[in-house]
N, C-alpha and C positions, 0 to 999 in steps of 0.2 A: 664038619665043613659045609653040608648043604644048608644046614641050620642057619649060617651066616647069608646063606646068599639066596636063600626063599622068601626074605621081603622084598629085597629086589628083583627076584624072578615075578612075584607075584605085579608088583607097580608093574613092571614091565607088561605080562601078561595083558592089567587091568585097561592100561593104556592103549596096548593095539587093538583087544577089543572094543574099546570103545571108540575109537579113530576109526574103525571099521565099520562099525554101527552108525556113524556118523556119517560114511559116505554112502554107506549102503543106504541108507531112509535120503540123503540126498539123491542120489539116484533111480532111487524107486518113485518119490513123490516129486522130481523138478520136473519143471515144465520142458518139454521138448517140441519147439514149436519155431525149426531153421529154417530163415528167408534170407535171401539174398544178401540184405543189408545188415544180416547179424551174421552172416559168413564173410561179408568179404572186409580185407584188410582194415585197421584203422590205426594210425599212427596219430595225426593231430586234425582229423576234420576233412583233407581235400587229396584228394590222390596222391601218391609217390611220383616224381619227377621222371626217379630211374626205379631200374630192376633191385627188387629187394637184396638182391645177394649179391649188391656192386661190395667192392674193396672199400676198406676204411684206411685213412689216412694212416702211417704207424704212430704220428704222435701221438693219437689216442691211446695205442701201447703203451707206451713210450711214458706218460705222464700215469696212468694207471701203476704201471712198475714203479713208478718215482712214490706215487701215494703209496702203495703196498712196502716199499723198504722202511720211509722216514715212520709210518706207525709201528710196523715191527721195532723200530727203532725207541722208542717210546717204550714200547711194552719190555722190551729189554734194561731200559732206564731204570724202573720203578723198584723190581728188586736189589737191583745194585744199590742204587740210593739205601733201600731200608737196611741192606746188610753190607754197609760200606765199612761200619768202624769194625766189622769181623771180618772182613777181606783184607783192611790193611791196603799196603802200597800195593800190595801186587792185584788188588781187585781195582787200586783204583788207574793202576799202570797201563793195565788189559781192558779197561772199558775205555781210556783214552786212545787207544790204538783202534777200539773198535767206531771209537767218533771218525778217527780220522779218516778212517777207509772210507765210513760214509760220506764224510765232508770231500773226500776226494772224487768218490762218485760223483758226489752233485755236481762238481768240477766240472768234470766230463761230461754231464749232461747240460751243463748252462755252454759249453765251448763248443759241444754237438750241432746245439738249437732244439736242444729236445723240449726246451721249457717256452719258447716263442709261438706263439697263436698270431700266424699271419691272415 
């Protein structure tokens, strides 16, 4: 059993070592040389208006959750497709019910105003 799983112990192994080796000569040999201007903030060039830890809008949520379903959604597509003619009606029955839930989501989110950038 260990036979099977000693080349991958070993990558494994070879890898953190050498990720290690890699930060450690990174840290050993970078420069450490902190001024003002490389400690303080930098988002686009000119100071922050407000306090960094002001609240975001939810539709930023809001449209993040909408991208994170519709690509899951995709990714759910792809093997159905390849194994539609071995699923038959009832694979193709069950991914039509799983469109619609989604399609009904979006529903909900376009009647919400989740998807409006005012």
């Amino acid at each position: 059993m260990l036979r099977q799983y000693l080349p991958i112990l070993i990558f494994m192994g070879l890898a953190a070592g050498l990720g290690l080796a890699l930060f450690g000569l990174g840290w050993i040999f970078g420069p450490r040389r902190p001024d003002p201007e490389k400690l303080s903030p930098y988002e686009c060039g000119f100071e922050a208006f407000e306090d960094t830890r002001m609240r975001f809008d939810v539709r930023y949520y809001l449209v993040a959750i909408i991208f994170i379903v519709f690509d899951l959604e995709i990714a759910f597509f792809f093997p159905w497709a390849v194994s539609l003619h071995a699923t038959g009606t009832f694979g193709l029955v069950s991914m039509l019910i799983f469109a619609i839930v989604l399609v009904v989501a979006l529903v909900y989110d376009y009647r919400k105003g989740a998807l409006e950038w005012d």
